[in-house]
Each structure stands twice: as C-alpha cells, then as structure tokens.
N, C-alpha and C positions, 0 to 999 in steps of 0.2 A: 419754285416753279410749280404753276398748277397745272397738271397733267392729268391724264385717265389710268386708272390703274388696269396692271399688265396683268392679262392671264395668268397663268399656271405656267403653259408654255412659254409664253413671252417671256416672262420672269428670270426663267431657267436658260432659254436662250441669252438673255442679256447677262447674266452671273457667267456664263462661260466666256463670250467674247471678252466680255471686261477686265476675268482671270486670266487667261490669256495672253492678251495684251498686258497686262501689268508682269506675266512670268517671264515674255519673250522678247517682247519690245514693238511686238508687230503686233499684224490683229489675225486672225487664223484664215486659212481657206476657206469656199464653200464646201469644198470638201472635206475638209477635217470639221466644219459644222455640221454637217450633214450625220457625217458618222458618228460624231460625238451625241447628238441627236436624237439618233436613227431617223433620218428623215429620208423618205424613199425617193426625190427626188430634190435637184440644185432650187428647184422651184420655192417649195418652202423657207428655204433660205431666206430667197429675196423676199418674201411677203412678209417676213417677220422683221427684216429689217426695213419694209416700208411702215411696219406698223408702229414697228420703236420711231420712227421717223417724225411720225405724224401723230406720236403720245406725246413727242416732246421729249425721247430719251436719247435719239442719235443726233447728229446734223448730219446734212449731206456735204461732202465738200466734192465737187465736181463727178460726174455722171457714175463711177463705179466707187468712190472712195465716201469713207463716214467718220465720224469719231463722238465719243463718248459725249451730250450736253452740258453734263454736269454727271460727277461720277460719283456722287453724293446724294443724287436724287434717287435712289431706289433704295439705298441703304438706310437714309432718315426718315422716308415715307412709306417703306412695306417692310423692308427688312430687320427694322429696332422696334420690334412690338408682336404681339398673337393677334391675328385678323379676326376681328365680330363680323361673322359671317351672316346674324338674321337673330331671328329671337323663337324662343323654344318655351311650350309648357309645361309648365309644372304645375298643372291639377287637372280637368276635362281635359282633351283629346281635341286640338287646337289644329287649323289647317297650318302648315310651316309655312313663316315667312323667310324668305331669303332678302339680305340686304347689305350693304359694304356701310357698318355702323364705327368703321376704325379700328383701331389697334388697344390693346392690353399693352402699357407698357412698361419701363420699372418704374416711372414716374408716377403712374397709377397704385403701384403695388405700396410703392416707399414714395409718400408724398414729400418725406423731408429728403430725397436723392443727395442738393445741393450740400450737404453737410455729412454725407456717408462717404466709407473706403473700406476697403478692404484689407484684412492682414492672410497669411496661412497658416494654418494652428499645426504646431510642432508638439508632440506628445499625447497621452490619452486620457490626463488628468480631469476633462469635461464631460467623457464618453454618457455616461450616464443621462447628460443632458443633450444627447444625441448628436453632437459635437468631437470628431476623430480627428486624427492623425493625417494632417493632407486635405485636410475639410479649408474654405475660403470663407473665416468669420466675418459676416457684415457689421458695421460699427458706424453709428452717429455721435457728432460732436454734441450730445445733449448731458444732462443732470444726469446722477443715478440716485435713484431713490434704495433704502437700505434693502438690501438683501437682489438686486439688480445684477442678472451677470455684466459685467464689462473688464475694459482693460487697463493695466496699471504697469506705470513704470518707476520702478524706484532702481537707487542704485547702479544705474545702468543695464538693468534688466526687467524686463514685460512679463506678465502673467496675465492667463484668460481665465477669471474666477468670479464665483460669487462675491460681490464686497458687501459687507457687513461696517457700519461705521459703529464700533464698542467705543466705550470709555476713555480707553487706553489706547486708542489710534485704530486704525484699520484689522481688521478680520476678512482675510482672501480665505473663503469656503470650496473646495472640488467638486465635482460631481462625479467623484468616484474615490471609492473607501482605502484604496489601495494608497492612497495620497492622505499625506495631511493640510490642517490649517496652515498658511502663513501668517501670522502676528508682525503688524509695522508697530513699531511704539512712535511714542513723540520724539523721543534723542530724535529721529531721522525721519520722523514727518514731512521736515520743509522738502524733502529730495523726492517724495512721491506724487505721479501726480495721475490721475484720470485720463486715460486717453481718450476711449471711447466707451461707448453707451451697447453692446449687444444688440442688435437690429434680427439678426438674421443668419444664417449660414447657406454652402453650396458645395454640394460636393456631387458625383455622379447618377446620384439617386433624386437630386432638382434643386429645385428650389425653397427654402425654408424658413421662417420667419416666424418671429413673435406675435402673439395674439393681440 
C-alpha cells in the first residue's frame, strides 16, 4: 500500500489502538485513547483517526466504526528499519537538510539475511571474543575459511568455536584460556558437519557483527 508516513504521534497512536485490539478483541474507547495519550480533549482522537483514515491505515466502516487496512502496513514500512531522517556533515558547517531518505534495515546491515539464523550461546567458552552466556550468535549458511569462528555439529552435539581445518581433521580453538582445543580426527570426520558461518552476535548491549 503506498501511503504518507505517520507522524511521531500518528505512529504511536496507531501501535496502541492496534495493541489493543489484538489484547482485547475490541478496539479501545475515546476515552481510554485520550488517556492513554494524554490528549486533553475527545477531539484529538477523532482527527487522528481521520488522518489514519486518509493515510490509508484505518477504513471507515460506517459513520463511528474503523478497522485496521492492513495490519502489516506500519510494521513493514516504519517499524522493520531506523528512519534516515536528512543528511548531516561531516567537514565545513553545512545548513541541515531534513528529508524521509528510508529506513536502515537488517537487510542493509547483512545483505546475505536470506541465508542467516540465529542460535543462543550456552556457556562462556567464546567470551574473549565478545561472545557470552545468553548472547543471540548470528550465523550464515556460507564457507569458512581457516581459522573463521562458526558452528559444528559432530556427534550429536554443537560447539561455537574457531575452526582450524589441521591435517589430522578439525581444530575447534576458544576464545577463552580457561577451555581447551577440541580435536575431531578422521575415524569420525564423516559425522561433523559446519552449520554456520559467524555473521554476528546480539545481546542487550545491540547489535554486533563482523567487519
């Protein structure tokens, strides 16, 4: 749907009715919009829901009632992405432009998305390489080249390690001294296998990726 992007308020107003509606089954009062709000009169209410109207994010269905257009249209088009707001310098002292230049989004970040997932990393045997206990390792279905963190499964059991391809089979390296090397030999080669490629991690402190 090609629409006008919503305000600040707009925005915010539409995430609560829509919440709402999806927690209760109903859609909220003016009243409980108002408060939720703080909008100092029923008035606001209604202008914001003419204006979702006429963005193309409510329909009207008969003189007091609305429902969502599409309840996909605010989450794919402003909410999956960081808004480029204008362009900014960096050297002389530049009047600012403001401008709606699009969204940042993972698909920007990690152009190979289609072939990433994510695991949770269980233990602190990577810490060193800034990689904890509860962190959300990103991982591509790609190659590793030697010495590449990624993940392996032999055995019936995964590890998140530097791999090393030696001589004598696999070398899974730690990023921390407290841990040793794993050694896969050949007997048990055929049973190892590369799952992913290290991309990235996520944990409370953002977003994080490889150079």
């Amino acid at each position: 749907m090609d629409t006008k992007q919503l305000t600040k308020k707009q925005l915010e107003f539409y995430h609560f009715i829509r919440d709402f509606k999806r927690e209760h089954g109903i859609w909220p009062t003016y009243r409980e919009i108002a408060e939720h709000l703080d909008f100092k009169s029923p008035n606001s209410v209604t202008q914001n829901i003419k204006s979702l109207i006429k963005k193309g994010y409510l329909v009207k269905r008969g003189e007091t009632e609305y429902e969502l257009a599409n309840q996909h249209t605010v989450d794919d088009d402003q909410s999956a992405g960081i808004p480029i707001r204008g362009l900014i310098a960096a050297g002389y002292l530049q009047e600012a432009v403001e401008a709606n230049l699009g969204h940042i989004t993972l698909e920007s970040i990690f152009p190979g998305l289609n072939k990433m997932f994510a695991l949770r990393v269980s233990g602190m045997s990577m810490k060193d390489a800034g990689i904890y206990d509860g962190d959300f390792v990103l991982l591509a279905d790609d190659d590793l080249r030697d010495g590449d963190v990624g993940a392996v499964l032999y055995n019936g059991e995964t590890s998140l390690k530097k791999v090393f391809f030696d001589r004598n089979g696999l070398r899974l390296e730690p990023a921390n001294d407290e841990f040793d090397d794993i050694h896969i030999e050949p007997d048990i080669f055929e049973e190892v296998r590369v799952i992913g490629k290290y991309v990235g991690h996520v944990n409370r402190s953002g977003l994080f990726r490889v150079n």
